[in-house]
C-alpha positions as CSV (number, residue, x, y, z in Angstrom):
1,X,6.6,33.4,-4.2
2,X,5.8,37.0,-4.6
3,X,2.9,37.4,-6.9
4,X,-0.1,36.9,-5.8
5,X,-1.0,34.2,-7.0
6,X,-4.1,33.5,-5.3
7,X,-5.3,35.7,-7.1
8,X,-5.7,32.7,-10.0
9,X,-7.9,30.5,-7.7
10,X,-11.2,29.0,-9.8
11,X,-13.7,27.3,-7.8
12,X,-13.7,23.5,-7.7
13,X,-17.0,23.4,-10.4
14,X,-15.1,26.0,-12.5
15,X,-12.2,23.4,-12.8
16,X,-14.6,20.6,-13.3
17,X,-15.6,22.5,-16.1
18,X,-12.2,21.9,-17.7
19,X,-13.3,18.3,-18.7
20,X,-14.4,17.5,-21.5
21,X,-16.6,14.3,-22.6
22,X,-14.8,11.1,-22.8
23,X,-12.0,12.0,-21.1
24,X,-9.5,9.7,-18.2
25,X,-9.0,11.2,-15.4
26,X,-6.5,10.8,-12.7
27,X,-7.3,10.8,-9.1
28,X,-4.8,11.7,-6.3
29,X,-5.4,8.6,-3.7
30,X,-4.7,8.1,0.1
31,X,-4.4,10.7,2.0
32,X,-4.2,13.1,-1.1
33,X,-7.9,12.9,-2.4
34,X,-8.7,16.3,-4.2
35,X,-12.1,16.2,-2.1
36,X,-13.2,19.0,-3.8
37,X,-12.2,18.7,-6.6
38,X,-13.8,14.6,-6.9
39,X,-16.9,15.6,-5.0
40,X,-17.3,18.7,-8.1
41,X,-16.8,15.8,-10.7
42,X,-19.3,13.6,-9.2
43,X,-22.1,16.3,-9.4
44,X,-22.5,17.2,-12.7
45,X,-25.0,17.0,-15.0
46,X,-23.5,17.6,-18.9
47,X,-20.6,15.1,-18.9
48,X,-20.9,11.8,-20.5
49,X,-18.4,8.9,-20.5
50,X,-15.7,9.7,-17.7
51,X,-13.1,7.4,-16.7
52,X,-10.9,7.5,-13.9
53,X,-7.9,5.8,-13.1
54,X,-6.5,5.9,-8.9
55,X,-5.0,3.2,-6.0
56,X,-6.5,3.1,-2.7
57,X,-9.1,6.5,-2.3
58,X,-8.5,7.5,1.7
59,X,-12.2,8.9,1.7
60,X,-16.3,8.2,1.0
61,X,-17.1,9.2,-2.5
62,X,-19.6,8.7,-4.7
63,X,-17.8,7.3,-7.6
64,X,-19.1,4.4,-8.9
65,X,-22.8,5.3,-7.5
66,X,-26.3,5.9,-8.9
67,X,-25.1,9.6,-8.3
68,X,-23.0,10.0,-11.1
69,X,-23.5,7.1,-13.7
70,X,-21.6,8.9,-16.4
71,X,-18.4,7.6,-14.6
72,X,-16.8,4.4,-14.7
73,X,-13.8,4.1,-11.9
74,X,-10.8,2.0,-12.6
75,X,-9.2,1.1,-9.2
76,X,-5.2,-0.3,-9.3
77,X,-6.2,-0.7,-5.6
78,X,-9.0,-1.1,-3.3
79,X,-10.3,0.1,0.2
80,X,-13.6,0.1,1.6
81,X,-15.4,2.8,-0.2
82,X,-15.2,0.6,-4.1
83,X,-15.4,-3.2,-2.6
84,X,-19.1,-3.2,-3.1
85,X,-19.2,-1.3,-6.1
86,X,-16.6,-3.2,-7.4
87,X,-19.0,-6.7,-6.3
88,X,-21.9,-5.3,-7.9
89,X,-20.1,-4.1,-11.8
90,X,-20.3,-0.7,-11.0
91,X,-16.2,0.0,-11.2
92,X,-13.6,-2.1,-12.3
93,X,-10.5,-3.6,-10.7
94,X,-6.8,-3.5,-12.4
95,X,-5.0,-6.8,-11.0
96,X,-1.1,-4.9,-10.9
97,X,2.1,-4.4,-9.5
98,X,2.2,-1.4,-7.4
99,X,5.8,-0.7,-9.3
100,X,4.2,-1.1,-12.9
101,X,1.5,1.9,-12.2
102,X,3.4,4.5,-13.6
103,X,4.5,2.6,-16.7
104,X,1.1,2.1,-17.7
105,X,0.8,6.3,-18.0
106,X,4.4,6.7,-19.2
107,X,4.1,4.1,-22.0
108,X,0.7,5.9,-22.8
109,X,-1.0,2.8,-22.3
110,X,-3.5,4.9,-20.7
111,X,-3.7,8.1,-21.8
112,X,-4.3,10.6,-19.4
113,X,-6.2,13.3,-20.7
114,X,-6.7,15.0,-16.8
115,X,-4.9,14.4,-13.6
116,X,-6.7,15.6,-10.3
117,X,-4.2,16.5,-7.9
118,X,-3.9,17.9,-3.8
119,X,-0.7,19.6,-3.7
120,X,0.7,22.5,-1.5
121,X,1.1,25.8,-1.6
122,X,4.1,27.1,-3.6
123,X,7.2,28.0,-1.6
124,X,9.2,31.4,-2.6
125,X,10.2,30.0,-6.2
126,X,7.0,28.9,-7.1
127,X,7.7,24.8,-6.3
128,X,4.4,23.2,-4.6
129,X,4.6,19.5,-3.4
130,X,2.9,16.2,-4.3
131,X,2.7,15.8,-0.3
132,X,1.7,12.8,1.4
133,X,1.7,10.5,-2.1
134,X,4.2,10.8,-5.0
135,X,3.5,6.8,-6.1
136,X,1.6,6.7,-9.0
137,X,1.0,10.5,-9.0
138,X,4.1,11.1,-10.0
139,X,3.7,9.6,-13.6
140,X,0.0,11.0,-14.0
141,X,1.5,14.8,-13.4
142,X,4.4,14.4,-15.9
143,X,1.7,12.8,-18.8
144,X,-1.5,14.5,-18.4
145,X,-3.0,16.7,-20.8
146,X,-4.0,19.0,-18.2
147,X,-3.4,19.2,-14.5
148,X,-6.1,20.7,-12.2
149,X,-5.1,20.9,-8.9
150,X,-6.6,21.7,-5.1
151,X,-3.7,24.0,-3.2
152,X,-4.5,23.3,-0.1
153,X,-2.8,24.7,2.9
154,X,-2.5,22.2,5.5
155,X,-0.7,20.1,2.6
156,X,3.0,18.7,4.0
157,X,5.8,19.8,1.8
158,X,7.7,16.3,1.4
159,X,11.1,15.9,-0.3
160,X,12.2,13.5,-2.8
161,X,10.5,13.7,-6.6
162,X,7.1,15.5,-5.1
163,X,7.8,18.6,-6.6
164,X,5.9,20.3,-9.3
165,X,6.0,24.1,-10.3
166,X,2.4,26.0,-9.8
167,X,3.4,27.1,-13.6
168,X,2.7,23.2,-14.9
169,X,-0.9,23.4,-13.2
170,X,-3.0,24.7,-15.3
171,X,-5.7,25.8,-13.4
172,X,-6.5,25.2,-9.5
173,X,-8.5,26.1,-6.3
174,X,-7.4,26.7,-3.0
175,X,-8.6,25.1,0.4
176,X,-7.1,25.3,4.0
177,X,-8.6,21.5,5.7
178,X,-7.0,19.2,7.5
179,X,-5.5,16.1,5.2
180,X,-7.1,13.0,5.4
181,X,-6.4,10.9,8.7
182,X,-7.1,7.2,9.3
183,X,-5.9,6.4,13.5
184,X,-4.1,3.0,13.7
185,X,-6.0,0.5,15.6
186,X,-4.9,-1.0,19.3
187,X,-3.6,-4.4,18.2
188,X,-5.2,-7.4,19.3
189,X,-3.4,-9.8,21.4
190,X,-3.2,-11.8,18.6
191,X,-1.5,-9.4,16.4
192,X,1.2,-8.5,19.2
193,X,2.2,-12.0,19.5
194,X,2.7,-12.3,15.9
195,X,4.4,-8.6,15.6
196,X,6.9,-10.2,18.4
197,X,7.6,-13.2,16.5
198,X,8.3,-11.1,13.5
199,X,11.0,-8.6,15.9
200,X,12.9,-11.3,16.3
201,X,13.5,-12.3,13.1
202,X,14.9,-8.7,12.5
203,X,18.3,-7.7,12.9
204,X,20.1,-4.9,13.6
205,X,20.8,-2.6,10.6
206,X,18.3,-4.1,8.7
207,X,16.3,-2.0,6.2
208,X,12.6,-2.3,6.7
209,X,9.6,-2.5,4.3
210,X,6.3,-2.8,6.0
211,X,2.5,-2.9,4.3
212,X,-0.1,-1.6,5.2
213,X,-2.2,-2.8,8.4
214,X,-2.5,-3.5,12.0
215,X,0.4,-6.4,11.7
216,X,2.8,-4.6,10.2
217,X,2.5,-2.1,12.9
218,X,2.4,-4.2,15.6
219,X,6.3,-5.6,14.2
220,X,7.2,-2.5,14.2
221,X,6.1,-1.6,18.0
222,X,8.4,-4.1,19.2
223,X,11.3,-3.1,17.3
224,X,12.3,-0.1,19.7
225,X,15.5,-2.3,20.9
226,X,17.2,-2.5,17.5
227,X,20.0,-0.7,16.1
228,X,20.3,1.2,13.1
229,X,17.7,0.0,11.3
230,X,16.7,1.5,7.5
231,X,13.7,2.3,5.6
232,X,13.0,1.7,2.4
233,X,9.1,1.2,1.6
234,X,6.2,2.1,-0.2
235,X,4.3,3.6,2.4
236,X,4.2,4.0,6.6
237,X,2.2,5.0,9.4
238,X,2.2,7.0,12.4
239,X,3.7,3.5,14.1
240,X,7.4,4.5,12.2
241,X,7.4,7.7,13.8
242,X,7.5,6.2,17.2
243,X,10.2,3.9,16.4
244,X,12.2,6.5,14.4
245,X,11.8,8.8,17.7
246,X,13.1,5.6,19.6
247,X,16.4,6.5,18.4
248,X,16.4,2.8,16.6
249,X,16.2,4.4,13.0
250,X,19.7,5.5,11.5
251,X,19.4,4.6,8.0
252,X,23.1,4.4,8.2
253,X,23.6,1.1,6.8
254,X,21.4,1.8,3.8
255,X,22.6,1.5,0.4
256,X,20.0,3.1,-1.8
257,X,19.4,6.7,-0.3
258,X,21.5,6.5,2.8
259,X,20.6,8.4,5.7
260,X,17.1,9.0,4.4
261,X,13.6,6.9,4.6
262,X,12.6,6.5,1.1
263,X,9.1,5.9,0.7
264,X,5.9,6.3,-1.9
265,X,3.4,7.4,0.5
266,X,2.5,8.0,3.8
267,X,-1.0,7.3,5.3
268,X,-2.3,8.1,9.0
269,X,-2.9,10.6,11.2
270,X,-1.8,14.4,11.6
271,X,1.1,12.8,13.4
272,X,2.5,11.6,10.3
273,X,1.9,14.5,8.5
274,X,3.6,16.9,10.5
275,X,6.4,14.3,10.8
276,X,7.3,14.5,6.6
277,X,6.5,18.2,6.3
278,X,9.4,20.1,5.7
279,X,11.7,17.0,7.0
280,X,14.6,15.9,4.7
281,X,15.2,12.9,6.1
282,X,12.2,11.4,4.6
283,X,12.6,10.8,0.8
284,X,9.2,10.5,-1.4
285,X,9.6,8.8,-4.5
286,X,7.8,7.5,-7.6
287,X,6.4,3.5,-6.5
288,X,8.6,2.1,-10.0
289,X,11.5,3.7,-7.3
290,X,10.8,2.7,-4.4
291,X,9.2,-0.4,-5.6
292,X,11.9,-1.7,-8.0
293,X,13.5,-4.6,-7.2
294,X,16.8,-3.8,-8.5
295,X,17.0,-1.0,-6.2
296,X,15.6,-2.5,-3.1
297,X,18.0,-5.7,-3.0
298,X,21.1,-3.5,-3.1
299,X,20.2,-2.5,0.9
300,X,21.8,-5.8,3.0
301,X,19.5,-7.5,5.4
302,X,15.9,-6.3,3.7
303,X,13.1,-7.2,5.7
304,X,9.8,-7.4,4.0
305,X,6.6,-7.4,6.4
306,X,3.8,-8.2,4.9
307,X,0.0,-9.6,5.5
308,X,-2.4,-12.4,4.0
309,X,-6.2,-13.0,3.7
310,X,-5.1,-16.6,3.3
311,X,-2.6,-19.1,2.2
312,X,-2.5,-22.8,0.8
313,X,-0.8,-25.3,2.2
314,X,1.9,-25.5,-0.9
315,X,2.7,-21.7,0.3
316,X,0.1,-20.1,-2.3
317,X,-0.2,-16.3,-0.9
318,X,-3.6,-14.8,-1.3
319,X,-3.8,-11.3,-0.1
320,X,-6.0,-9.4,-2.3
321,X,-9.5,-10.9,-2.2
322,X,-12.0,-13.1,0.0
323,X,-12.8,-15.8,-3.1
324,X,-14.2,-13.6,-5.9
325,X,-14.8,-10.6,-3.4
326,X,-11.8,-8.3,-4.3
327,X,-10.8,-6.2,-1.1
328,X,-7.6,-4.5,-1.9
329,X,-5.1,-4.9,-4.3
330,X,-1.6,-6.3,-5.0
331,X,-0.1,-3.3,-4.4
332,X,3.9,-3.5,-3.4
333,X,4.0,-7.2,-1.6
334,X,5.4,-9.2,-4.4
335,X,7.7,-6.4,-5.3
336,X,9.2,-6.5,-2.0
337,X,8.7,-10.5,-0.8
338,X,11.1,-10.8,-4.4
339,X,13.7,-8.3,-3.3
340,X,14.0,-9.2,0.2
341,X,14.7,-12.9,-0.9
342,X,17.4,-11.5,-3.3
343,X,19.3,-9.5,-0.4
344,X,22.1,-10.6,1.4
345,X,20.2,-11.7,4.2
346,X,17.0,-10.9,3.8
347,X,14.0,-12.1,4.9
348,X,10.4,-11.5,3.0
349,X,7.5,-12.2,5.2
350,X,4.0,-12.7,5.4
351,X,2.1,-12.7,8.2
352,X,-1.2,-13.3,9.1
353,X,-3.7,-14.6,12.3
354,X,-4.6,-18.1,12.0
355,X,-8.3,-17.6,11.9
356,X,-10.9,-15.6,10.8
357,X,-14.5,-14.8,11.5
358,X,-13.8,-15.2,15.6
359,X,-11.6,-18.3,15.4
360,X,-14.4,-20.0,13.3
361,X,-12.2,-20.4,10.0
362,X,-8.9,-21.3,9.4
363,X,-6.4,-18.9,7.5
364,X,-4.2,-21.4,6.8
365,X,-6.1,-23.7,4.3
366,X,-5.8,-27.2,2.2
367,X,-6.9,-25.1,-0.8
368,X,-7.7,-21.2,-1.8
369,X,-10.8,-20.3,-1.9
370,X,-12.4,-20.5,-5.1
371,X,-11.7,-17.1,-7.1
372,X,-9.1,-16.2,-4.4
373,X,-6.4,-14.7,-6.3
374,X,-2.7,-15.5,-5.7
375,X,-0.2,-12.7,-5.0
376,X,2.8,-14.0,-3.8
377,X,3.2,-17.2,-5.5
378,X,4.5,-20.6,-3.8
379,X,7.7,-19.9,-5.8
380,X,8.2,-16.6,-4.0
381,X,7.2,-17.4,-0.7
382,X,9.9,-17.6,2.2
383,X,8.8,-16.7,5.9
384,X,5.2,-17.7,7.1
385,X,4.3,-16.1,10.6
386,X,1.3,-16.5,12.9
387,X,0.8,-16.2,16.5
388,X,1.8,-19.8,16.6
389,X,5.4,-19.2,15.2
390,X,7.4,-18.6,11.7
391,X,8.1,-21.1,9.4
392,X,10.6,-20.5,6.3
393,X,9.1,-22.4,3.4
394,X,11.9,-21.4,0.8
395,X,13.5,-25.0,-1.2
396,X,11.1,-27.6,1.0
397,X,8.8,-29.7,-1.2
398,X,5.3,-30.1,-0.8
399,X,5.3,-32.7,1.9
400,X,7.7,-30.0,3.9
401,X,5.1,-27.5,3.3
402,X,2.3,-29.0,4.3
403,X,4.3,-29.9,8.1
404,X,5.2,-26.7,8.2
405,X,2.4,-24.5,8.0
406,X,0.3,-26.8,9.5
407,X,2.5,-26.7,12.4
408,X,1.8,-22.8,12.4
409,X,-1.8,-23.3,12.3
410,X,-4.5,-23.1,15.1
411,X,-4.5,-26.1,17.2
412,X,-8.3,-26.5,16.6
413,X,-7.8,-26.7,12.6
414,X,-4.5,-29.2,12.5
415,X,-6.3,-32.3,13.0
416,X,-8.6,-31.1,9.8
417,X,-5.7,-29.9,8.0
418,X,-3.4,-32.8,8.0
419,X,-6.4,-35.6,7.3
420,X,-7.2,-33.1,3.8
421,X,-3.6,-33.0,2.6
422,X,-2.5,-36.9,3.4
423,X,-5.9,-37.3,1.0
424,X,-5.4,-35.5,-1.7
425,X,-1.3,-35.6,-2.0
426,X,-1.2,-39.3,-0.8
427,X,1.2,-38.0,2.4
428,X,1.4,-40.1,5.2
429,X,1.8,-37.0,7.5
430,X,1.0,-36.4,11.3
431,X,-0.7,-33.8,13.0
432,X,1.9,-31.6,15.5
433,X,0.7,-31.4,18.8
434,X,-2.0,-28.6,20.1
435,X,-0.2,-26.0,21.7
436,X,0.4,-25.7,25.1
């Protein structure tokens, strides 16, 4: 691009300015926070009434505090800087299919009147990038009223549907910082025993899907011996670059966007980062894309990986909140657990440890907690993983079930388990055998 167009740049507080009472906002999320832009917003003094709409924010902010009371957040999905202002009243939680998002702007359901966006710098025609997170960002640049954007230099151009020209933002400031990282965990010995149990369920030339935590990554650390496998996902790590470098990654076999990883966003360290930029064998899509369905199930052998907070013994998936307590969100799970079950061989799975708080509470429960909410219903659930095996709960009854996943349990919880159910079903079931 030859005009200098730097030459535009406002500061952050002058594009804050831009807003006017009243007004819903958008808020780039993950590793695409405008931090500039949302720390400006959250420091003034002369607006009233301020809504704003984001998924998962990849940074402290103080949206939803004391600081800035003229805001009310609405999150479609939650991490830990909005759980306990979500507890205590001070912002709201949107119960929603990752894969619906974008609807809800396009339909003018919610009326955008402002999206705040991190994009990067524009290339020689004057095209900058949606970078590390197209999802829902997508929709909230094509439909808001106005677009106010932070360039920022050390933004990764991605391919796919990221672009947008510097022409459609209206006005923007410039930063040079490094993007948001969050380093993966070591998994636990726990968590590698279940990621190998989930390896071998996966075939070659399968096409991958993986959510977001330390078990998905750990399946996908033991995966290095497979052969051309695809990926087609909402979002990845830093742990798919190590297994695309493995040489096991083709996407050869891939019907939808062959020869490319189509994904939503990405989320993790510089590593990442530098892996999309400028790479055009990584596709970034819209999430009603890469989350639909339709799409997803056309790709043979789709394997969904995906975690739990807990589950019932009838199969009731509950990965979203601790009783009332929301934690995260419902994101892309059931719009993957459905469309692996729909492909020609495909497996959807959850996967989770078999206690909590140090091995003192069961994961695998007679009932959900109270105000636990179900996201992958008992109709929708197939593979059930722990460290203690995998159990396919697809077309057994109740009775079934309950053997099953109790079988799957930790040995110190089946006794329990298998008394609770034979009480309140009337099943006149045994307890398996403690481990070895």
């Amino acid at each position: 691009m030859k005009t200098n167009w730097q030459a535009r740049a406002l500061s952050p507080n002058d594009l804050i300015l831009k807003i006017k009472d009243n007004s819903t906002v958008f808020i780039h999320g993950a590793a695409a926070v405008p931090i500039d832009l949302v720390e400006s917003l959250c420091s003034q003094t002369h607006l009233t009434n301020i809504t704003t709409y984001h998924v998962h924010l990849g940074c402290e902010t103080k949206l939803g505090t004391a600081a800035c009371p003229y805001i009310q957040p609405i999150s479609f999905f939650t991490g830990a800087d909005l759980r306990p202002r979500i507890a205590t009243g001070n912002c709201e939680y949107v119960p929603i299919f990752l894969s619906d998002i974008p609807n809800l702007f396009y339909s003018q359901q919610v009326h955008l009147n402002v999206a705040l966006i991190q994009v990067s710098p524009p290339d020689e025609h004057g095209i900058c990038s949606l970078g590390t997170s197209v999802d829902c960002a997508r929709a909230a640049v094509d439909t808001a009223d106005l677009i106010l954007a932070e360039v920022n230099q050390q933004m990764p151009r991605t391919f796919g549907n990221s672009s947008i020209p510097l022409s459609k933002i209206d006005f923007f400031t410039c930063t040079d910082r490094p993007i948001i990282e969050h380093a993966p965990k070591k998994p636990t010995a726990v968590e590698t025993r279940i990621g190998e149990i989930i390896a071998d369920l996966v075939t070659d030339r399968s096409t991958l899907q993986m959510g977001i935590g330390a078990i998905p990554d750990a399946a996908l650390a033991q995966l290095n011996n497979k052969q051309d496998l695809g990926v087609h996902t909402e979002m990845f790590s830093d742990q798919l670059v190590t297994l695309f470098e493995s040489g096991a990654i083709t996407n050869k076999y891939k019907a939808v966007h062959p020869g490319r990883i189509a994904t939503s966003f990405v989320n993790g360290t510089k590593r990442v980062y530098d892996f999309v930029h400028n790479n055009p064998l990584v596709e970034f899509h819209s999430c009603d894309r890469t989350n639909d369905t339709s799409l997803i199930r056309k790709n043979n052998s789709v394997v969904a990986i995906n975690s739990a907070l807990q589950v019932d013994l009838s199969g009731q998936v509950c990965a979203d909140s601790l009783g009332h307590s929301i934690y995260s969100g419902i994101g892309g799970q059931m719009d993957f657990i459905r469309a692996a079950a729909l492909s020609v061989n495909g497996k959807a799975i959850i996967a989770l440890p078999s206690t909590a708080a140090k091995g003192t509470v069961s994961r695998i429960v007679n009932s959900l907690s109270e105000g636990a909410g179900v996201v992958t219903t008992r109709g929708h659930v197939h593979w059930l993983v722990t460290e203690y095996g995998a159990v396919n709960l697809h077309g057994k009854s109740l009775r079934q079930r309950a053997e099953a996943l109790i079988s799957i349990a930790h040995p110190d919880f089946r006794a329990e388990l298998t008394a609770q159910v034979n009480g309140l079903r009337h099943f006149t079931i045994s307890a398996p055998l403690p481990a070895d």
